[in-house]
Structures are given as C-alpha cells and as structure tokens.
N, C-alpha and C positions, 0 to 999 in steps of 0.2 A: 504494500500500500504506500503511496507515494502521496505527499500534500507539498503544497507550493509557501507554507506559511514559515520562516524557520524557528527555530527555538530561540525562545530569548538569551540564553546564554549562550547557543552558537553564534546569534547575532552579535553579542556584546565580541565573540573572540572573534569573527571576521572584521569586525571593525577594529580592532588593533592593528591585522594584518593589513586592513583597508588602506592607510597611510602609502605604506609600500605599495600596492595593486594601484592604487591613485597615479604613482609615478611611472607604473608601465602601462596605466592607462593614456597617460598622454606624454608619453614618450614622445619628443620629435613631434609634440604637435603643432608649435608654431617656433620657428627657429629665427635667434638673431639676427638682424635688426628687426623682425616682429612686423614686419608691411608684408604685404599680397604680393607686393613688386616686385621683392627680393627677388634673385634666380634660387634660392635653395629653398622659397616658401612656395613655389609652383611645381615639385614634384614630391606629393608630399605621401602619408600614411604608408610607412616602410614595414610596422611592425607587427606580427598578427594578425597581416589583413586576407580572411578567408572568403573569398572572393564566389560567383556565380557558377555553378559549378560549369556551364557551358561559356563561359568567359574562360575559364581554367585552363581549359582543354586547350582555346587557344593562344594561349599565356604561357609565362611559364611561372607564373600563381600558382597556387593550391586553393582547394575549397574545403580543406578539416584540415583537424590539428589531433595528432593521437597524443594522448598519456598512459604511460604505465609505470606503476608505481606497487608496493610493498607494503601491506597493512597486518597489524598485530588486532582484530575486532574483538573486544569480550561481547560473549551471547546476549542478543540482543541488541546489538550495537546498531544506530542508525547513524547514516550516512549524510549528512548537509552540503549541498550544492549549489554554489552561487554561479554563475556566467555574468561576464561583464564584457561590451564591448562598446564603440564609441558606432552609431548611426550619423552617415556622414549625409548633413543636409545642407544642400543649392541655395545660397540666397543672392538675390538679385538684386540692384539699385533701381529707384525709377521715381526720377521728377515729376512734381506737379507743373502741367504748362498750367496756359491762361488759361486756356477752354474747360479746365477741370478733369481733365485727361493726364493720364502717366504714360511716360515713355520711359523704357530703360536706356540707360548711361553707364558709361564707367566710371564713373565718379561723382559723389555729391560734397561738395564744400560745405563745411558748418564749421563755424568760430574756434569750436572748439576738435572736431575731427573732422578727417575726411571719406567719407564711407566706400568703400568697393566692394566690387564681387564679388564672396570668398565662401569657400566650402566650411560651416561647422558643425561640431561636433557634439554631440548631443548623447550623452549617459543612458545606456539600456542596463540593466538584469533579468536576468532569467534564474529564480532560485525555486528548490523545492529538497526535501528530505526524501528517502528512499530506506529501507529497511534494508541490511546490509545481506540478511538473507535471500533476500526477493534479488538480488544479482545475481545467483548463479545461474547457470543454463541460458535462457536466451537475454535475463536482464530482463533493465526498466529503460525504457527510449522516451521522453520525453519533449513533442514537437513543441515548438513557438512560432510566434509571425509576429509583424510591427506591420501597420496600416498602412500607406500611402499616404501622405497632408500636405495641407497648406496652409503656411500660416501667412496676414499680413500685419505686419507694425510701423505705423505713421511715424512720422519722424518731424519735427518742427524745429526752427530755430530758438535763438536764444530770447525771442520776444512770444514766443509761443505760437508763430503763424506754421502751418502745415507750409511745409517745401517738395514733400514726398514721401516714400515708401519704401522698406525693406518687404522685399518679399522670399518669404522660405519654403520650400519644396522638398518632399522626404519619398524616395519610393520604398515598395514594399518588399520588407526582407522577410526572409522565409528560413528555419532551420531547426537543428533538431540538436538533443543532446543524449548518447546512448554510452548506459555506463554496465559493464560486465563486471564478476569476479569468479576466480575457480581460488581452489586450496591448492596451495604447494605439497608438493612429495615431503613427507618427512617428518620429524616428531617434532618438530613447532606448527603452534595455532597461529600459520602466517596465510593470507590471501595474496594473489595479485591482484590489482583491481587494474581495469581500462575504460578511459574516461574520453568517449569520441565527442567533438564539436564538430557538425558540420552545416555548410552555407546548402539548403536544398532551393535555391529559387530558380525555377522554372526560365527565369528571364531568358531571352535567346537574341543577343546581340546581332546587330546587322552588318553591313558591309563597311559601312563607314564608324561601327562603335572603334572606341579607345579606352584605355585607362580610365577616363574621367568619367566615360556610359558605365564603365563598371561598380566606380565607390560605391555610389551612393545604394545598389542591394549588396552591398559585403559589409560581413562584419569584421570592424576594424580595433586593432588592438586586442582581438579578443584573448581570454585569461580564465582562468578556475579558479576559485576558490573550496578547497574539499575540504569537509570537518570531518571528524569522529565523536560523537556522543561519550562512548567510552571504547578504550583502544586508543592506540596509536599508529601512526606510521613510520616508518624508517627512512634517514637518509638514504638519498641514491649518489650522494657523493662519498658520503664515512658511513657505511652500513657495519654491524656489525661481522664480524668474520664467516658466521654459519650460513649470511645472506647475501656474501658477496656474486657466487655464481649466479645466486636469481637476477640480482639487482644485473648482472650484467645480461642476463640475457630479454629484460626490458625494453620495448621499442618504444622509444616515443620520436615520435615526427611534430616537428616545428612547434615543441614546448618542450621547458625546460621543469623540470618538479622540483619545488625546494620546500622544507620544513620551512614557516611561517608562523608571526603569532608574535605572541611573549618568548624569551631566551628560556630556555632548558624546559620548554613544551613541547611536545611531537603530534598533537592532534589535527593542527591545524597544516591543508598543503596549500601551495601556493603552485602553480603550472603557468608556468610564464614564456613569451613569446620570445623573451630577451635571456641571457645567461644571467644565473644570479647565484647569491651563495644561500648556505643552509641560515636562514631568521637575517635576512637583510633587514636592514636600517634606514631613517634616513638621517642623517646628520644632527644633530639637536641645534649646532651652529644655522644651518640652513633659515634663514628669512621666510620664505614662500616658496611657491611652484614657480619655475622659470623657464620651462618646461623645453628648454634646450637643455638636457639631458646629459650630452657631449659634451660641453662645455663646464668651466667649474666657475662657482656660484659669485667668485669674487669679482673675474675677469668680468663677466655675463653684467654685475652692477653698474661695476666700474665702464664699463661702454654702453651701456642703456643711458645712464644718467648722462652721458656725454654726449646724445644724440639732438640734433640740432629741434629746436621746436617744431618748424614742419615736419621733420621725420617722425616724432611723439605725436603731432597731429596725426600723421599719414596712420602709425602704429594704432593707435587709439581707434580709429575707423577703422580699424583690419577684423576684429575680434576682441570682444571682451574680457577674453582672458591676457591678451598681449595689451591693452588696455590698464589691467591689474599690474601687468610686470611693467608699465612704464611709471606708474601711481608708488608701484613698494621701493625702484630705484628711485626716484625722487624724494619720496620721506622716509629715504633710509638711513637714521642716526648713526654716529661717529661710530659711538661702540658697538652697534649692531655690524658695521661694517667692518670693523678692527677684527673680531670675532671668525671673518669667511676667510683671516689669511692664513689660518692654519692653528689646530689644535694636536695636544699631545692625549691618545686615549689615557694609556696609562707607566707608568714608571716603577721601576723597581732596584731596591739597593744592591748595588754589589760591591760595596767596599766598607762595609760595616757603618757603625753610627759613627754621626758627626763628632767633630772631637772638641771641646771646649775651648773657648776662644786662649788664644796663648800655646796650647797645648800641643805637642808631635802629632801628625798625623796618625792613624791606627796603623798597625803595623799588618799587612796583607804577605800572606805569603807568595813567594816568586811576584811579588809584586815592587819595583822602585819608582818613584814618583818623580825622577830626575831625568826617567827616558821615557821613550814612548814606550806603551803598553804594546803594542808590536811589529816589529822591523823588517817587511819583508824584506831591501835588501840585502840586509843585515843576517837573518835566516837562511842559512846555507844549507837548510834543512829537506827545502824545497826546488826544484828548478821547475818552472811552466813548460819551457822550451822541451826538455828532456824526463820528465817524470813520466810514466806511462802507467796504468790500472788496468787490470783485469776482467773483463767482459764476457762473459759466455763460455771461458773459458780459453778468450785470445785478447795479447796485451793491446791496448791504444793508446796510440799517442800523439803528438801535433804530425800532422801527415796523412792518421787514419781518414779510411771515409769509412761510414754508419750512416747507418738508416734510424731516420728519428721515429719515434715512437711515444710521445709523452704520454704522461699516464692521466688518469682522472683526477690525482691529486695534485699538490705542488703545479698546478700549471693554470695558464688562465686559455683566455679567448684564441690568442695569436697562436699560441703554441698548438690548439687544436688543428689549425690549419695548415700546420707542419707536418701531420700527420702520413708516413711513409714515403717522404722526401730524403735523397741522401745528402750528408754533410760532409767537410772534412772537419776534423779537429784540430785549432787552430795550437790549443794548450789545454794540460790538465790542473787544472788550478786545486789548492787544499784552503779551508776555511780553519777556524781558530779552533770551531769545536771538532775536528777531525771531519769532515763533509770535505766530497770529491764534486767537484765539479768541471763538465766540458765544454770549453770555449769555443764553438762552432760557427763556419757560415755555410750555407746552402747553396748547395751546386746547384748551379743555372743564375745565381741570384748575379747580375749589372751591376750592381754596387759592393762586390763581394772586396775590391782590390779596396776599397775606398775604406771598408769596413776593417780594413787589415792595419792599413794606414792610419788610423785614428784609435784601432785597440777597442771599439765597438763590436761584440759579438752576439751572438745567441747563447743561453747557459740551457745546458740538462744535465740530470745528473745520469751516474753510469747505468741504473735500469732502463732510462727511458731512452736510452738507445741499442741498435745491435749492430756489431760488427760487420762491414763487407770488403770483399775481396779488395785489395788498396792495388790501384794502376798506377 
C-alpha cells in the first residue's frame, strides 16, 4: 500500500537533507554575470535533465536515471520517497501599444530592470511512502503528470501605469517513478533496492524541434530523496567489508547515491545527478544560493557587486532568483564577506601544550625547533628520480608506463576519467607518514612536456595502478 502523504518525521529528516538537494537542484541554474545575454546563460540545464523519451532517441540525452543502492530494513520498514525536479517554463515579454494591444519584444525597460525572454524554473515533487515489503517481485511504479499552463502577470512602472506583460507557458510532462527490491545471498538482512525515474511523454518532436522544443517536457535537475522508517542504508562509497562485492556490483546510470541527513545517520539517501560525498554540506560561511555552483562564493560576490548598474539592471530583469544574488552582493557586510575567504574546519595539537610564557619550549622527541621539521634535500633517504616500488609483483619506477586505475576511494571526479589510460611514471615520491606515491602524466596528453617542465603531475598511489610492458 502506497500513500503520497509522508510522515512527519521523515519530512522533518528530508528537510535537513533538503539544504543540500536545494543546491543540486539548481545547480548551474543561472550562471555569472546573471543576464539572458551572457553566452554561458543561453545553453543552459546540464544537470539531471531527463528529457522526452523520443527526443532521447534522437539526442544523445537520456530519458531515466537508475539507482541502486544497499539497505539494512527492520520488519516493517516503510520506505519515503521524494522526487524533485525543476519544470522549465517559457516566459515571454510583450508591450502594451496605444491601441490596448500587446506585442512581444525583446526587451522591456523599467527604472529599475530590464525584463527579457528567459526560461524558469519552477519547483515540482513527486512524494509518496511504499511498504518496503510490497517491492519485491514486480514493485510499486508510481505514475505522475504536470498540466500544460498559462500564466499572465502585468507589469507596471514605477508610477503604477500598466507598460505590459510577462507571459508564462508550461507544457505537459508526463513520468513515472518505479522502485524494486530483492534480498541479497547470504546471512545478513540486507536488500538491494532500484529506484527508476523516468520522462514517459509521449511528445514527438518534429523536423525542425531542438534543445529548447525539448526543456520544457523534461525533467530537469531531477534527484531522490529515499528514507527508511526504521533500517538503514549503507555507503556505496565506504560500505562495510561483507558488502563491498554487492555495493560493486550496483548499477546506477546518471545518479550518484550518497548517505544524506544529519552526520552519523544512514537513513536518509540522497541520489544525485552530480558527484557528491557521503552527508555533504553546505558551508555555514556561505551567504545565500549563488547558484553558480563552479565558482567559489567569495570571487562570485566580489564580481556581482562590481557589476556596472545596467548590468544589475539587465540581471535583475533576467530572473528573480539572479535578482536575489544581485540584492545579497550588495548588502553584503564586511564581516559576512571577510568570513567566504577561507575557514579552518578543525585543528589539532601535535606538539604538546603551550608552554608558559618565559619558559623552554616542550621538549618533543626527534623533534628541534632550530630546523625544519623536514628536509627533503637534506634526506638522503629518498631519491624520486631512482627509488622504485613494487606493483603486482614488478618494480616501477620514473620511466614505467601503467595503466591507471583509481579506485573508489582516495580519488575525486578527474581521476575517474582517467580510468584505463596509460601513464608513465615520472617519480616515486614517499610522504612523512611512510605513503608511496606516483608522479604521472598521461600518454597522449599535449601538455605532457610542459607538465614535466614545471614538476606539475598527476598522483596515484601504487594500487590504483598496474604495471605495462615499458617500450
């Protein structure tokens, strides 16, 4: 049995996580300087956008998004599911002439902005609960749809005479949400669950559709929100040991599942369109949404408030939300600002307490306060050029080539896209706490001489590579 209402305490933990899903909800949704004009705000919705499914076909879009994912359910456990994505709505400019009639324009001047064309973005959910029993075998599919509208809102100058009209236009999306679960092999009470999003509208583009025929029936940014009642789920980045094989053999296509919520909670999942870590954050520093994303929060102020008042005009008429971001960089106080140029999470002692004012430093062993804490040229102990490490069972050294291989852990975004590339190894470097690291650059890569010349490389360490035959 499945109801659409959630429970008040899963709603209280989705809205913790909600902070974060806010920020992959509008990802890149209106990018610096914040005008229509820009060239990087006219090709927009990169992230999550599951598109028609006969658009798809001739794209190279997608129209679902798979998750799979690792649950620990105690009996009885029901399952809370939220869907979020952004419905991308047409609004249009258009003057009042004399006659009492509207024409569209590209443009409407008012004192204070200047209005244009522009695609936004408008907040859907799709939530409902599901009994975590009632998944297995064929599951619970859950259809949705959003209507087709139109909305109009007059617009008047600063003496209050009507000048024109925004007019907004929404077509009809269409889609489903279908979530399975079976039991895993073996003596833990773990499921896998599979949690499909998909775009079913019918729409059938014509000869002349594009991109822009497409937005407006796709759902954009779209994301999960999964609860547990009672039960947990496991990381798919640090699972424990006895769920590593499952956790790898998980497909998920275009989402990412992370542990979300409060810190050292597992109930809550988050399935994101963008890479993320297990209970991401967002900054406590952070001001507001800025909602250039790619960019960091200090630079993004410091160039909004710098923009010329037309441009603020121009932004202002773009969209209400870049409207916001011109309104926070402008009364945004010293110390609010001093605060985006960098914070320390946390610190910890390693040289004992402080020592009374007058008094000898404490005494640390192998530690003297009259040299550096440590010398590598001085350390004879190591050579980069000449050291070599053991790999599969063959030495490497600057010279080797390997095939990269980074793992799930210890790596980010870039390195996944290294994935089965060979490198050579430029040097073997050692860290202070005994850590082997390999100074790589990537055959084929144009700038490799340049990267050699400047001591710029790539690091992995010696699993996340394997040996190849060296020419």
């Amino acid at each position: 049995m499945t109801t659409s209402v959630l429970p008040d305490e899963m709603a209280a933990r989705f809205a913790t996580a909600r902070q974060v899903a806010d920020a992959v909800l509008f990802e890149g949704y209106v990018l610096y300087p914040y005008r229509a004009s820009a060239a990087k705000n006219r090709l927009r919705w990169q992230f999550g956008v599951l598109v028609p499914p006969r658009w798809g076909a001739e794209s190279a879009e997608h129209s679902f998004q798979r998750t799979e994912c690792l649950m620990e359910p105690r009996s009885g456990a029901r399952l809370s599911v939220e869907l979020r994505f952004l419905h991308a709505q047409r609004r249009t400019v258009q003057r009042l002439g004399p006659d009492g009639g509207f024409e569209n324009v590209e443009e409407l001047e008012l004192p204070d902005r200047v209005l244009v064309p522009w695609d936004e973005g408008t907040e859907e959910r799709v939530t409902f609960v599901a009994e975590v029993a009632e998944l297995c075998g064929d599951g619970v599919t859950v259809p949705f749809s959003r209507p087709a509208r139109e909305e109009t809102e007059p617009v008047h100058d600063t003496d209050g005479r009507p000048v024109g009209r925004l007019v907004r236009r929404r077509e009809e999306i269409n889609g489903l949400v279908r979530l399975t679960a079976s039991e895993l092999d073996g003596p833990y009470a773990a499921m896998r669950l599979t949690a499909t999003v998909e775009n079913t509208s019918t729409w059938t583009p014509d000869a002349t559709a594009d991109r822009d025929a497409a937005l407006p029936r796709a759902l954009v940014a779209a994301h999960l929100l999964l609860g547990l009642d009672t039960g947990a789920f496991l990381s798919m980045t640090d699972p424990p040991e006895w769920a590593r094989g499952a956790v790898a053999g998980c497909r998920n296509e275009h989402a990412w599942p992370v542990l979300a919520g409060e810190s050292g909670r597992a109930d809550v999942l988050l399935s994101s369109p963008i890479i993320l870590e297990d209970h991401p954050a967002i900054a406590p520093e952070s001001p507001g949404a800025l909602y250039d994303a790619l960019e960091i929060d200090e630079i993004l102020a410091l160039r909004t408030a710098a923009l010329t008042d037309q441009e603020k005009r121009e932004a202002r008429g773009t969209d209400p939300r870049a409207a916001e971001v011109i309104d926070l960089a402008d009364s945004m106080p010293p110390e609010v600002l001093e605060r985006l140029h960098g914070a320390v999470r946390a610190l910890r002692e390693v040289t004992g307490p402080t020592a009374p004012a007058g008094a000898d430093a404490p005494e640390v062993p192998g530690f003297r306060p009259e040299t550096p804490w440590w010398d590598p040229e001085s350390d004879r102990s190591v050579d980069p050029v000449h050291d070599r490490v053991t790999v599969d069972g063959r030495t490497v050294g600057a010279g080797s080539r390997v095939l990269l291989r980074p793992g799930r852990r210890r790596t980010d975004a870039q390195d996944l896209f290294l994935q089965g590339r060979s490198a050579q190894v430029e040097a073997v470097l050692h860290d202070v706490d005994g850590g082997v690291h390999l100074a790589v650059t990537v055959e084929g890569d144009p700038g490799a001489d340049i990267r050699r010349e400047q001591g710029r490389f790539l690091y992995f360490q010696p699993d996340e590579v394997a040996p190849l035959e060296d020419v």
